[in-house]
KEFIDREN-964132 format. One record per atom (N, C-alpha, C): residue number from 1; atom name; residue in one letter; z, y, x. Coordinates in Angstrom, 2 decimals. Atoms other than C-alpha are relative to their C-alpha. Layout:
<site resi="NUM" name="CA" resn="A" z="Z" y="Y" x="X"/>
...
END
This chain:
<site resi="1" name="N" resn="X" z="-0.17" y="-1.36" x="0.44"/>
<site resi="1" name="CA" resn="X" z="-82.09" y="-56.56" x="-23.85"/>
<site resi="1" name="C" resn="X" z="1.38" y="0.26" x="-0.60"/>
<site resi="2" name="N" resn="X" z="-1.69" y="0.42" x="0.43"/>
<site resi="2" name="CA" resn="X" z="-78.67" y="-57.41" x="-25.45"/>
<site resi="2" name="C" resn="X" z="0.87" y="0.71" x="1.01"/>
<site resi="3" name="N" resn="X" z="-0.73" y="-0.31" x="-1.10"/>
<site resi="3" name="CA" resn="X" z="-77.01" y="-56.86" x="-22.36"/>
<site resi="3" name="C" resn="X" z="-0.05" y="1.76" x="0.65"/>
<site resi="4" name="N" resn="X" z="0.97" y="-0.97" x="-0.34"/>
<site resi="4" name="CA" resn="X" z="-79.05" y="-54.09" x="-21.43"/>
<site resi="4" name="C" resn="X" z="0.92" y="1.12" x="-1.19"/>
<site resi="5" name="N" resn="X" z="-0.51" y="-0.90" x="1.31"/>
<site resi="5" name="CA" resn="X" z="-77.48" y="-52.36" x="-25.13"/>
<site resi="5" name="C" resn="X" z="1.07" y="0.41" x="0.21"/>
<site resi="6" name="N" resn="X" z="-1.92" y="0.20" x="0.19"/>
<site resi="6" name="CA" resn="X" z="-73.97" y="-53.34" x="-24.55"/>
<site resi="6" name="C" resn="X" z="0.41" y="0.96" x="1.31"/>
<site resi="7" name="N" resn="X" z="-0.28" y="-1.31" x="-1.37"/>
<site resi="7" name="CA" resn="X" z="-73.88" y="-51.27" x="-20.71"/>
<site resi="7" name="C" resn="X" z="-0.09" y="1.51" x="-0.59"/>
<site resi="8" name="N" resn="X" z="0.05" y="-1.71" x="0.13"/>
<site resi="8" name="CA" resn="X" z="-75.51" y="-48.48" x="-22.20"/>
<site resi="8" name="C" resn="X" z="1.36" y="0.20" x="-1.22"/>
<site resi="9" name="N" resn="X" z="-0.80" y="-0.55" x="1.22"/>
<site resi="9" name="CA" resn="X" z="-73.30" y="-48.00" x="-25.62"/>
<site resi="9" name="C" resn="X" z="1.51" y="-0.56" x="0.80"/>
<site resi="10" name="N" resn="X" z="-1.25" y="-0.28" x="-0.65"/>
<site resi="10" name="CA" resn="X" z="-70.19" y="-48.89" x="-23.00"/>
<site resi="10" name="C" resn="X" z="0.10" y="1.18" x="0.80"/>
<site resi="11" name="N" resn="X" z="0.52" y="-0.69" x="-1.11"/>
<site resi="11" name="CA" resn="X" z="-71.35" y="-45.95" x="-20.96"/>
<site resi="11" name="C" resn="X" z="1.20" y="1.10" x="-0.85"/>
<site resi="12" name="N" resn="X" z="-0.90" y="-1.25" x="0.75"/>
<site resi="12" name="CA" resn="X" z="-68.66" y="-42.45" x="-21.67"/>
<site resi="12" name="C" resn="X" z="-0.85" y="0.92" x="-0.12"/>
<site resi="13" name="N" resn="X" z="1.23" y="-1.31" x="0.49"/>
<site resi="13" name="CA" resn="X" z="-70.85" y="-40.16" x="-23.45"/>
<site resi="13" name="C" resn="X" z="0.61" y="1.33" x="0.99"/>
<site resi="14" name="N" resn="X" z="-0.47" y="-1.17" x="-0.80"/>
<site resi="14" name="CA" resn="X" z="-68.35" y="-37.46" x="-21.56"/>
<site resi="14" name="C" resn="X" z="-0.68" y="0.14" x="1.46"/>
<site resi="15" name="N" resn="X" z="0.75" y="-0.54" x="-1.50"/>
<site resi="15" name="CA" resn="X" z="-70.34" y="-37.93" x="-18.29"/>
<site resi="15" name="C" resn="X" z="-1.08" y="-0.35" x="0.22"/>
<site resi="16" name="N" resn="X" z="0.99" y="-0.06" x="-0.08"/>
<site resi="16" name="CA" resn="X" z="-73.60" y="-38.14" x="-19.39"/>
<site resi="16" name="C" resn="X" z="-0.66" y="1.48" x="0.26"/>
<site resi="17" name="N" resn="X" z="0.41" y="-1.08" x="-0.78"/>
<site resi="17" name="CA" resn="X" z="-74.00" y="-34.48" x="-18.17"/>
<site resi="17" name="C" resn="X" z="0.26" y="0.46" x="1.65"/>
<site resi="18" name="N" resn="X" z="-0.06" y="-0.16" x="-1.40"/>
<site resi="18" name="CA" resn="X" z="-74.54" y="-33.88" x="-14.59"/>
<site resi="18" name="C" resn="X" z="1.08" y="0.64" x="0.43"/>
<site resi="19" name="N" resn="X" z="-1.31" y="-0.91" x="-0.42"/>
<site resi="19" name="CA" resn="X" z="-71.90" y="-31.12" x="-14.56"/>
<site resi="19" name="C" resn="X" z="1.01" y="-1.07" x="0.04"/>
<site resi="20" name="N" resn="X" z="-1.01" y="1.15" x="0.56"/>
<site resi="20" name="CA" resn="X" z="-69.56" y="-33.46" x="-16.02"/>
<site resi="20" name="C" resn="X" z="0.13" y="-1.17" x="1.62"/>
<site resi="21" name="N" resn="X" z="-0.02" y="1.64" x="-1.39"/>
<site resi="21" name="CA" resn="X" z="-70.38" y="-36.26" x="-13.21"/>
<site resi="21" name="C" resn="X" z="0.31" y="0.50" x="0.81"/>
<site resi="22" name="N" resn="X" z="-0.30" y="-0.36" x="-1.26"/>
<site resi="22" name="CA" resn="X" z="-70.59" y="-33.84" x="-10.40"/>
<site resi="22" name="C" resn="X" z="1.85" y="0.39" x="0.04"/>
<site resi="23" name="N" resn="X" z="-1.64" y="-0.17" x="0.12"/>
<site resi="23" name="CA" resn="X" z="-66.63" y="-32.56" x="-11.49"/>
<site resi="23" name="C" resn="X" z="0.59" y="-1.15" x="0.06"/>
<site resi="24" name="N" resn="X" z="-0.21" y="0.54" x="-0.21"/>
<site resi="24" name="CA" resn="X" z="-65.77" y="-35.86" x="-11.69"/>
<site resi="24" name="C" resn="X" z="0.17" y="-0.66" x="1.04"/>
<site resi="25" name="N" resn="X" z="0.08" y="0.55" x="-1.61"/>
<site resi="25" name="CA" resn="X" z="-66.85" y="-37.37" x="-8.31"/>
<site resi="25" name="C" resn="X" z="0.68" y="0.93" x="0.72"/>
<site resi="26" name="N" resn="X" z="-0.46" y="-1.12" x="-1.68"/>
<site resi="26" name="CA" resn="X" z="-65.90" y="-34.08" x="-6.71"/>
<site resi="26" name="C" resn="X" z="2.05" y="-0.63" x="-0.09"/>
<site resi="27" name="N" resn="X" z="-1.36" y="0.42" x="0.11"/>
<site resi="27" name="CA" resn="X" z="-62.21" y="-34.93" x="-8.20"/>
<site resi="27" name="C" resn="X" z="0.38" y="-1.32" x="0.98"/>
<site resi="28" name="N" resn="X" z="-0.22" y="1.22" x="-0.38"/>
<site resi="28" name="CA" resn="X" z="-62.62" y="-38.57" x="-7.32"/>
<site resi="28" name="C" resn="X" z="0.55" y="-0.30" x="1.65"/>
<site resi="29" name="N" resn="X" z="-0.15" y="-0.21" x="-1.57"/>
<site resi="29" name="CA" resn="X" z="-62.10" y="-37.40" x="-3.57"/>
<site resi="29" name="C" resn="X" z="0.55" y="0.91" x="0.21"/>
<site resi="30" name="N" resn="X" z="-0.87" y="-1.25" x="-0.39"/>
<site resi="30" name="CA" resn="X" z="-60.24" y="-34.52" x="-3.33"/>
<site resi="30" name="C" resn="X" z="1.13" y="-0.17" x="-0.87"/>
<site resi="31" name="N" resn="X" z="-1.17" y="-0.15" x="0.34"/>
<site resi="31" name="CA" resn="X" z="-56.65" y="-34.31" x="-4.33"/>
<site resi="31" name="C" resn="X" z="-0.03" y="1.08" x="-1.31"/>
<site resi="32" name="N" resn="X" z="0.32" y="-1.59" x="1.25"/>
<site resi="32" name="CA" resn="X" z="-57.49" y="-30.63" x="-6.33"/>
<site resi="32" name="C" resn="X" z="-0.50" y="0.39" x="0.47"/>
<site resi="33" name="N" resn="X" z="1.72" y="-0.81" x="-0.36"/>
<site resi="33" name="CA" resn="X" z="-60.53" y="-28.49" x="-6.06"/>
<site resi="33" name="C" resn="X" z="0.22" y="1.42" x="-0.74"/>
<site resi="34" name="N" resn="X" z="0.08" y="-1.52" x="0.33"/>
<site resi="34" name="CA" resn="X" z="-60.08" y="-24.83" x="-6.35"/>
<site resi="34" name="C" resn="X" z="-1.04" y="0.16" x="-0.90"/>
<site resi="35" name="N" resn="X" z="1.23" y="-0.48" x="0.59"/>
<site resi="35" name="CA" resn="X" z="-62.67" y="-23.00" x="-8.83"/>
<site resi="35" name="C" resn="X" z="-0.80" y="0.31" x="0.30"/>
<site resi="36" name="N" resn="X" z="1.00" y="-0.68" x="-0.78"/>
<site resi="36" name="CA" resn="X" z="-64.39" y="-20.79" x="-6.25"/>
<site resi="36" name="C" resn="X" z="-0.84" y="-1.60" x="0.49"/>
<site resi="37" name="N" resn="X" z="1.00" y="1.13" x="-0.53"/>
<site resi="37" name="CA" resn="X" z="-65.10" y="-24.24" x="-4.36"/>
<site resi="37" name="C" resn="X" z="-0.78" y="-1.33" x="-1.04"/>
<site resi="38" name="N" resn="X" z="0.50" y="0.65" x="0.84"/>
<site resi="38" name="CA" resn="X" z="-65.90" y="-26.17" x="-7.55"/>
<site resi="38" name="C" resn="X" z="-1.50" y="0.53" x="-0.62"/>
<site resi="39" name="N" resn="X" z="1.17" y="-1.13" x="0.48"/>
<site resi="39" name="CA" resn="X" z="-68.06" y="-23.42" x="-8.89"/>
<site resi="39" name="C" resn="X" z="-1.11" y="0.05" x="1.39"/>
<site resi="40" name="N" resn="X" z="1.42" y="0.28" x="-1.03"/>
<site resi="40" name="CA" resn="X" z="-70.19" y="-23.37" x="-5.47"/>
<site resi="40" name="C" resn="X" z="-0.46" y="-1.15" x="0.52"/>
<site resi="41" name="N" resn="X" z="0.92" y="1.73" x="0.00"/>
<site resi="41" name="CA" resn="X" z="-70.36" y="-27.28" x="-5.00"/>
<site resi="41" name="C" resn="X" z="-1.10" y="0.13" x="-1.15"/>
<site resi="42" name="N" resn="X" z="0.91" y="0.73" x="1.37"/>
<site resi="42" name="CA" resn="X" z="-71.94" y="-27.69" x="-8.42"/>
<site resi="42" name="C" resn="X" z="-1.07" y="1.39" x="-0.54"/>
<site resi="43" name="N" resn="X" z="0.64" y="-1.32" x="0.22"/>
<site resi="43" name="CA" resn="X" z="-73.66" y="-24.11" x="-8.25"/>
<site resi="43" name="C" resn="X" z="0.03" y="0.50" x="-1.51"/>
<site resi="44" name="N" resn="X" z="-0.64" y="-0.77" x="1.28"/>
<site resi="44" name="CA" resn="X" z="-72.14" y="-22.39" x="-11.47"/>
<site resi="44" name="C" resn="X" z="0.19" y="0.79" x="-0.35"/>
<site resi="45" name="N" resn="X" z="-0.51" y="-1.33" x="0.52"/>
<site resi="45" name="CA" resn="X" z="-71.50" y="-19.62" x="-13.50"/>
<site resi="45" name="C" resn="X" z="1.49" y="-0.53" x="0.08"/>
<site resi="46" name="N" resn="X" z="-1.38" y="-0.13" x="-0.16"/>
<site resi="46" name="CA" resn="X" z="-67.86" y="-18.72" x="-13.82"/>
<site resi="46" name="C" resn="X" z="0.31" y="-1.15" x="-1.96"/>
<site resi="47" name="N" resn="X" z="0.32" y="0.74" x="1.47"/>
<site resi="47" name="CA" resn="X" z="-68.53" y="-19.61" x="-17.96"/>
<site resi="47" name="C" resn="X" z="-0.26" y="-1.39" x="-0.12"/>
<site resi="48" name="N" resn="X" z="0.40" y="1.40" x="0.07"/>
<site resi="48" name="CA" resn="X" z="-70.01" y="-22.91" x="-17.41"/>
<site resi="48" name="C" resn="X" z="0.66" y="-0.90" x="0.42"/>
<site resi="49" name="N" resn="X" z="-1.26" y="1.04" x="-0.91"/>
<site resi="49" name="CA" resn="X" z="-67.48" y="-24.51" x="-15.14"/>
<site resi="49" name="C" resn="X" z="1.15" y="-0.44" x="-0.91"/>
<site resi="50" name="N" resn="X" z="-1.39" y="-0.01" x="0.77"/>
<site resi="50" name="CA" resn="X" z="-64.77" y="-23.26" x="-17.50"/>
<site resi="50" name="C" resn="X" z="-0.44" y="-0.79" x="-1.63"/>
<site resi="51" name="N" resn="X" z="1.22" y="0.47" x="1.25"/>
<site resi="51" name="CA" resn="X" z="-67.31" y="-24.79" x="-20.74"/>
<site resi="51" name="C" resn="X" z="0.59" y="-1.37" x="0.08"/>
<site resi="52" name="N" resn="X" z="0.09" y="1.56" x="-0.14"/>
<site resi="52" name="CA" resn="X" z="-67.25" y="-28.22" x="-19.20"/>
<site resi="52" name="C" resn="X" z="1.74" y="-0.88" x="0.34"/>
<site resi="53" name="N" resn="X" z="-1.58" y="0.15" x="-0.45"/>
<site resi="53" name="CA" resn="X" z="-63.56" y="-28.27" x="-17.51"/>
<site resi="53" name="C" resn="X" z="0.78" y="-0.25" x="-1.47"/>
<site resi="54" name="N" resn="X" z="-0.40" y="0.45" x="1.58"/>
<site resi="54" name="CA" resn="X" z="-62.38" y="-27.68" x="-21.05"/>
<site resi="54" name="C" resn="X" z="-0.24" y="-1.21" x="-0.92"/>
<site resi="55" name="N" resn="X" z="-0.07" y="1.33" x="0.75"/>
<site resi="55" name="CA" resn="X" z="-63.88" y="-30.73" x="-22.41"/>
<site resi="55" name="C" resn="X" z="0.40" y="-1.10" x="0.65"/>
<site resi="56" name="N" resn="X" z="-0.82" y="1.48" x="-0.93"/>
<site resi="56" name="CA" resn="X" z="-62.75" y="-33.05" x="-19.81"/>
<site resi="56" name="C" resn="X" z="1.39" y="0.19" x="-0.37"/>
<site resi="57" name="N" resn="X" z="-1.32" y="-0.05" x="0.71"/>
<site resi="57" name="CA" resn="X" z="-59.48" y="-31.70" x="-20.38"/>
<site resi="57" name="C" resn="X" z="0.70" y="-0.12" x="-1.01"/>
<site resi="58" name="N" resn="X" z="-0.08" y="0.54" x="1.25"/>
<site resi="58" name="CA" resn="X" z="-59.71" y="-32.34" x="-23.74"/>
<site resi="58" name="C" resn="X" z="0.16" y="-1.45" x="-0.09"/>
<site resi="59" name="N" resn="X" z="0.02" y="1.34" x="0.37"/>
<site resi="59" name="CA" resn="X" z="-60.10" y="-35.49" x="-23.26"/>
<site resi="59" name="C" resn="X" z="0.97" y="-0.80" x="0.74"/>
<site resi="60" name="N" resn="X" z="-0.76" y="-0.05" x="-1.06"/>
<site resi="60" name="CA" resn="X" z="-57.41" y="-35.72" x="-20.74"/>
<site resi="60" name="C" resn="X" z="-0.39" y="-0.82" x="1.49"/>
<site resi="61" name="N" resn="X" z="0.29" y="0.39" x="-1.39"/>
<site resi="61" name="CA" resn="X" z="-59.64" y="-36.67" x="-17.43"/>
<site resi="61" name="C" resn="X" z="0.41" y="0.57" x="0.72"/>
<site resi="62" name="N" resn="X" z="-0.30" y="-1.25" x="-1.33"/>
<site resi="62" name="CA" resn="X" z="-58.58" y="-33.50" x="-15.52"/>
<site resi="62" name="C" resn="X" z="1.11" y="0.84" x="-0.81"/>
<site resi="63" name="N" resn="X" z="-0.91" y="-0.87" x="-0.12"/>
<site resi="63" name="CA" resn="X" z="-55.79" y="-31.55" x="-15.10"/>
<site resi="63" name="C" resn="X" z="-0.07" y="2.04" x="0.82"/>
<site resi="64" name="N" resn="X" z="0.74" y="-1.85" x="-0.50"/>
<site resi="64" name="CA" resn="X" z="-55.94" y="-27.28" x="-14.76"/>
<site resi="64" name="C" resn="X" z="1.63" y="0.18" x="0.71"/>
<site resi="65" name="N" resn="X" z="-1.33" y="-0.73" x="-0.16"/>
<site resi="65" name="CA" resn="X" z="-53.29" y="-25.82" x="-12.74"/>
<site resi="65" name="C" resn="X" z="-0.29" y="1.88" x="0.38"/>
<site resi="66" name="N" resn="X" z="-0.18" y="-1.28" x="0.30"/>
<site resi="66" name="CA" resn="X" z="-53.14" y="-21.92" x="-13.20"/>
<site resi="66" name="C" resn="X" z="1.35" y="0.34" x="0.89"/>
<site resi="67" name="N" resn="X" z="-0.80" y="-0.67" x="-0.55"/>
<site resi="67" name="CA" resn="X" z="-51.19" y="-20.06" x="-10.84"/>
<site resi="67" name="C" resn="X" z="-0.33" y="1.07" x="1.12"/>
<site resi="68" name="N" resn="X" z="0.33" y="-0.87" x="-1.09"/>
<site resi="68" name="CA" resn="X" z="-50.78" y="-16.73" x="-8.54"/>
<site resi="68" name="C" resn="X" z="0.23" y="-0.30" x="1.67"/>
<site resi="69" name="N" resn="X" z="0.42" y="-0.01" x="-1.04"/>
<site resi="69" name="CA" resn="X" z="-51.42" y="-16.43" x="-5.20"/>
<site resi="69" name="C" resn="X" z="0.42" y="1.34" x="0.30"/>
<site resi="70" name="N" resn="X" z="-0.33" y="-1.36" x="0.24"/>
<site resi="70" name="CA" resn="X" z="-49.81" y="-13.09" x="-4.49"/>
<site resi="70" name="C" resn="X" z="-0.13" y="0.76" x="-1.16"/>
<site resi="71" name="N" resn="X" z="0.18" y="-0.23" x="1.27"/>
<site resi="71" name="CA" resn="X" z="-51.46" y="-11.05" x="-6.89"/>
<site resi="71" name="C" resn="X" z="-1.39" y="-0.25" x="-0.26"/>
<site resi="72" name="N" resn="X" z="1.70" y="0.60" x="0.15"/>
<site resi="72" name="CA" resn="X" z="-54.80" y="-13.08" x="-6.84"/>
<site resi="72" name="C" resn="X" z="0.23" y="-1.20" x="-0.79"/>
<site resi="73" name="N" resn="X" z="0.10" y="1.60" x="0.72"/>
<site resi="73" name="CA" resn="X" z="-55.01" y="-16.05" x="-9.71"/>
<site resi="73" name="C" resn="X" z="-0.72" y="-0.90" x="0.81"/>
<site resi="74" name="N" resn="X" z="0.79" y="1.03" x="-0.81"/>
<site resi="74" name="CA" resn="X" z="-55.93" y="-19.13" x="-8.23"/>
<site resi="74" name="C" resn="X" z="0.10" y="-1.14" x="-1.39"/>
<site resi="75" name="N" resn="X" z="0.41" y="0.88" x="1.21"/>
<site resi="75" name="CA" resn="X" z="-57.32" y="-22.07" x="-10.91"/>
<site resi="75" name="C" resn="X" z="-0.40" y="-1.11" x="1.07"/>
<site resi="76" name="N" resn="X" z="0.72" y="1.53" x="-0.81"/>
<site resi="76" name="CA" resn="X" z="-57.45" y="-25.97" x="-9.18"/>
<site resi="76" name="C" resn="X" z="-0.02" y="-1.06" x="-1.08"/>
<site resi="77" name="N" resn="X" z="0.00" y="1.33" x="1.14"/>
<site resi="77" name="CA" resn="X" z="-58.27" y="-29.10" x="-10.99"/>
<site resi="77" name="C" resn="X" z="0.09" y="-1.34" x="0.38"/>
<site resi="78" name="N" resn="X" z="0.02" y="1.56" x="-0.55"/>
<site resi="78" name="CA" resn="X" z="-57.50" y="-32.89" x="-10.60"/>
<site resi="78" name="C" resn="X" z="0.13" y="-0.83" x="-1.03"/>
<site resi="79" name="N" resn="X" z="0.24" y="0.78" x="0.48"/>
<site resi="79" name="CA" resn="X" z="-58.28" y="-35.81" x="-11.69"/>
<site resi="79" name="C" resn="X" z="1.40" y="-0.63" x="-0.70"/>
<site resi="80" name="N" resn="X" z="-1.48" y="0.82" x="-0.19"/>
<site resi="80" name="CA" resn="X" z="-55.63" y="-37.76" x="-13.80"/>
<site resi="80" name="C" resn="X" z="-0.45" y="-1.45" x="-0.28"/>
<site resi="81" name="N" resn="X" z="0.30" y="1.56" x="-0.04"/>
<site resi="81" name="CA" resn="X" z="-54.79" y="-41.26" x="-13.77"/>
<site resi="81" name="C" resn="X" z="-0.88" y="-0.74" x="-1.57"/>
<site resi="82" name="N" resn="X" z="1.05" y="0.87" x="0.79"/>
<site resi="82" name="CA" resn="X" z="-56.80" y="-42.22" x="-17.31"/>
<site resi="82" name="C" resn="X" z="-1.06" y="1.02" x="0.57"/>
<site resi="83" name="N" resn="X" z="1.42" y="-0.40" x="-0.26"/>
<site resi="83" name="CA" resn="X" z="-59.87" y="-39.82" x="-15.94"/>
<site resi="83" name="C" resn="X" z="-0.50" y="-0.54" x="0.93"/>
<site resi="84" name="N" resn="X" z="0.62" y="0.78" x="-1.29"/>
<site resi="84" name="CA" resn="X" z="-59.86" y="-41.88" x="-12.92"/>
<site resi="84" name="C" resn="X" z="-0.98" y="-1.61" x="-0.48"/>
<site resi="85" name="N" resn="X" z="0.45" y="0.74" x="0.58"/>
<site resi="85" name="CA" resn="X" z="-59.97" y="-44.81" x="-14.79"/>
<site resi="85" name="C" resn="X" z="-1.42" y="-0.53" x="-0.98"/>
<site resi="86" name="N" resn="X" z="1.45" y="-0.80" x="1.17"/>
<site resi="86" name="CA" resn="X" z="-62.59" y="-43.53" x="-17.25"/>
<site resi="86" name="C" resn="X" z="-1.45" y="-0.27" x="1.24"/>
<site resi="87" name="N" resn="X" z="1.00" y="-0.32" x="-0.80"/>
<site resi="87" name="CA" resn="X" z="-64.59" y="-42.53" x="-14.46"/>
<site resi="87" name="C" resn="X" z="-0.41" y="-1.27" x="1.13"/>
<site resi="88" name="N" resn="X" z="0.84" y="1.36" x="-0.65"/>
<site resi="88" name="CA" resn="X" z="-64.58" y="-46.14" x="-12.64"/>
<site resi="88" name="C" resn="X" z="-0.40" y="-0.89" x="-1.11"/>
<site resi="89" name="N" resn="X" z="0.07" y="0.96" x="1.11"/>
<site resi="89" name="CA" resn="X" z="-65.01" y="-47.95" x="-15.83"/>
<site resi="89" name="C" resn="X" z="-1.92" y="1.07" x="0.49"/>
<site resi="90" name="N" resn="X" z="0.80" y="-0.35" x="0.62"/>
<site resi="90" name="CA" resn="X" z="-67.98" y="-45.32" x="-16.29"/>
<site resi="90" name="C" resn="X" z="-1.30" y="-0.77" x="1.79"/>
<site resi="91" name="N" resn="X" z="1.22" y="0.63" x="-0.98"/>
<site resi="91" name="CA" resn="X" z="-69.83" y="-46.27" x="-12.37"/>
<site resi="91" name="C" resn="X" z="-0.13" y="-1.22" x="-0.55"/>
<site resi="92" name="N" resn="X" z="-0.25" y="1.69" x="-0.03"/>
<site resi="92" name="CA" resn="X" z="-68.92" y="-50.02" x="-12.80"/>
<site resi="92" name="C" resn="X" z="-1.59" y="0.28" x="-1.32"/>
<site resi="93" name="N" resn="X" z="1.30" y="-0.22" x="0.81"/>
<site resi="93" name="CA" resn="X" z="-71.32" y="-49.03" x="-15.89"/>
<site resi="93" name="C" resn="X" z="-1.59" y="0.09" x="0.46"/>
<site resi="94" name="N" resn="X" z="1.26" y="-0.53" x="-0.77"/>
<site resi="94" name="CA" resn="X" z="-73.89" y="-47.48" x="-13.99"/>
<site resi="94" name="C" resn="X" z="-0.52" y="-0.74" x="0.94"/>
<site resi="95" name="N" resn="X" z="0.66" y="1.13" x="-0.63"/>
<site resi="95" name="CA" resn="X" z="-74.40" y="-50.25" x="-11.65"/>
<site resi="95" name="C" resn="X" z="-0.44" y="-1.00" x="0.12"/>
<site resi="96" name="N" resn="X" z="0.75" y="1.16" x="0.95"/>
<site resi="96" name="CA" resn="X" z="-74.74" y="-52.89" x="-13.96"/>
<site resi="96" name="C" resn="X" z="-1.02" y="0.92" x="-0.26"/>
<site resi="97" name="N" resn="X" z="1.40" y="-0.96" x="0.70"/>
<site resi="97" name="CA" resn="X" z="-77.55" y="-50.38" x="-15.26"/>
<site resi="97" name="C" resn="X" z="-0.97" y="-0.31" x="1.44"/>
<site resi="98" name="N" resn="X" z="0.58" y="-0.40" x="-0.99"/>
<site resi="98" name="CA" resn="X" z="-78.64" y="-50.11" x="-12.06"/>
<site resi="98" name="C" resn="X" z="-0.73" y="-1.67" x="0.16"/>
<site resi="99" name="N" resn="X" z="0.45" y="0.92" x="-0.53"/>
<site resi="99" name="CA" resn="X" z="-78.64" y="-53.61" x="-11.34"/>
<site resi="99" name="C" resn="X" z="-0.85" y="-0.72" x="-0.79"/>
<site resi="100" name="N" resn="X" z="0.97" y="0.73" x="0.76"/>
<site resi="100" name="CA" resn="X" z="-80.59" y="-54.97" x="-14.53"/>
<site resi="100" name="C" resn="X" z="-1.33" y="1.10" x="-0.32"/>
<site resi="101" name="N" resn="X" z="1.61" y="-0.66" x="-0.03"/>
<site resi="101" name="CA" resn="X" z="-83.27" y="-52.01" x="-14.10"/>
<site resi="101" name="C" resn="X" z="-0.12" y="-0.75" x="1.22"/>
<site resi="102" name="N" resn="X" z="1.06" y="0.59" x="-1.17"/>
<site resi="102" name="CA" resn="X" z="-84.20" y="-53.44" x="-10.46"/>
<site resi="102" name="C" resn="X" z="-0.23" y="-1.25" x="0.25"/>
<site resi="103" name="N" resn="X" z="0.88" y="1.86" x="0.02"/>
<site resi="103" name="CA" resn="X" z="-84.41" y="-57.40" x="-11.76"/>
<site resi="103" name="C" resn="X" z="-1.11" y="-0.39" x="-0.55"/>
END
């Protein structure tokens, strides 16, 4: 059970919310992810996207870039190099989990 303690309390509390994970992975593969298409992968309010985006960015996993498009704002987001990190540290987590629930 030791072991079992030490995965979970290594685990990043930042992507123990689904939103959180799904922004993450979506980053993990895409270069930058518009809002419209972020917001309808992860089926979102406009509020909630921008809720969760903010705390990753806080924490510096993701990067916002803000800019026009004629006269249409366009909002994309990407992963940066410690959120990448973060975010393989955090599977590598999850599969030790994985692998001492199915022994």
């Amino acid at each position: 059970m030791a072991d079992l303690r030490s995965i979970i309390s290594d685990m990043d509390k930042e992507f123990n919310n689904r939103i959180r994970l799904g922004l993450m992975a979506a980053m993990m593969i895409e270069d930058w992810i518009e809002f419209k298409t972020m917001k309808h992968l992860l089926d979102l309010t406009d509020g909630n996207l921008a809720s969760h985006v903010a705390a990753l960015e806080n924490c510096g996993y993701m990067e916002v870039r803000k800019k026009f498009i004629g006269k249409r704002p366009n909002t994309s987001y990407k992963i940066t190099p410690t959120g990448r990190r973060a975010f393989e540290h955090h599977l590598t987590q999850m599969e030790e989990l994985i692998k001492k629930a199915r022994s």
